[in-house]
N, C-alpha and C positions, 0 to 999 in steps of 0.2 A: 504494500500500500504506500502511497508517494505521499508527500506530504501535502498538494495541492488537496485529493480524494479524503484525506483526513479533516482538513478542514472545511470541507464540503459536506463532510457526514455532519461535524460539530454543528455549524451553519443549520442543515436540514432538521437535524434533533433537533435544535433550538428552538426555532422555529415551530415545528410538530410540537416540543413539548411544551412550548407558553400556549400555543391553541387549545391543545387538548386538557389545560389547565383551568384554562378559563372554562371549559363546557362540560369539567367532570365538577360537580363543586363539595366542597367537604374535606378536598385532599391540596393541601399548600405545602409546596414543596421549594419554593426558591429557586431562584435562576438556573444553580448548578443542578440542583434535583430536577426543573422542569428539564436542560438539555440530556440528560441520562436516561430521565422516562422515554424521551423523546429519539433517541440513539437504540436505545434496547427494543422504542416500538416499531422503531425502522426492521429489524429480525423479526420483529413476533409478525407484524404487516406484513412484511415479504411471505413468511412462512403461509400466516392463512389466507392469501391471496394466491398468494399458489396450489395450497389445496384445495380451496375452493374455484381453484383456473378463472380465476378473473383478471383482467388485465385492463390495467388505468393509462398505458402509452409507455413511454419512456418522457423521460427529461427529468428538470426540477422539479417542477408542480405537481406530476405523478409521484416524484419520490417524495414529498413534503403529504402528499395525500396519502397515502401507505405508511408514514411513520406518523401521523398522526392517528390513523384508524390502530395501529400497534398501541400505540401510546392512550386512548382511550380506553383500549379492553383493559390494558395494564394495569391504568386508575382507577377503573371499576374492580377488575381483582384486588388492589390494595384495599381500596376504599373494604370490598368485603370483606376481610381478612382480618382489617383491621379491628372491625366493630367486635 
């Protein structure tokens, strides 16, 4: 991984995870926590978009939309977890 693609994922999670922060509500996580949710839900996105064979395109905004839908289920599993 180059270091341009690394900050492109940071970028992407970041992104993803202040959205999916504001739309999950109950789970406050901070900058650094929203871009991690936001990173880890770039995997979990990828992963159930794939098994479920759906496809958003390619680019930025596909990937910004795939780690944010990662990143919502994520906050709802914490959120349940947590209770």
């Amino acid at each position: 991984m180059s270091l341009n693609q690394l900050v492109v994922w940071i970028i992407v999670g970041g992104i993803a995870g202040i959205l999916a922060d504001a739309v999950v509500k109950g789970v406050r996580l901070g900058l650094v926590g929203s871009v991690v949710v936001g990173m880890l839900g770039a995997l979990v996105g990828g992963w159930l978009f794939g098994q479920l064979k759906i496809s958003v395109g390619s680019g930025l905004v596909s990937d910004i939309v795939v780690s944010f839908v990662g990143a919502v289920v994520l906050l709802f599993l914490f959120r349940v977890v947590r209770r």
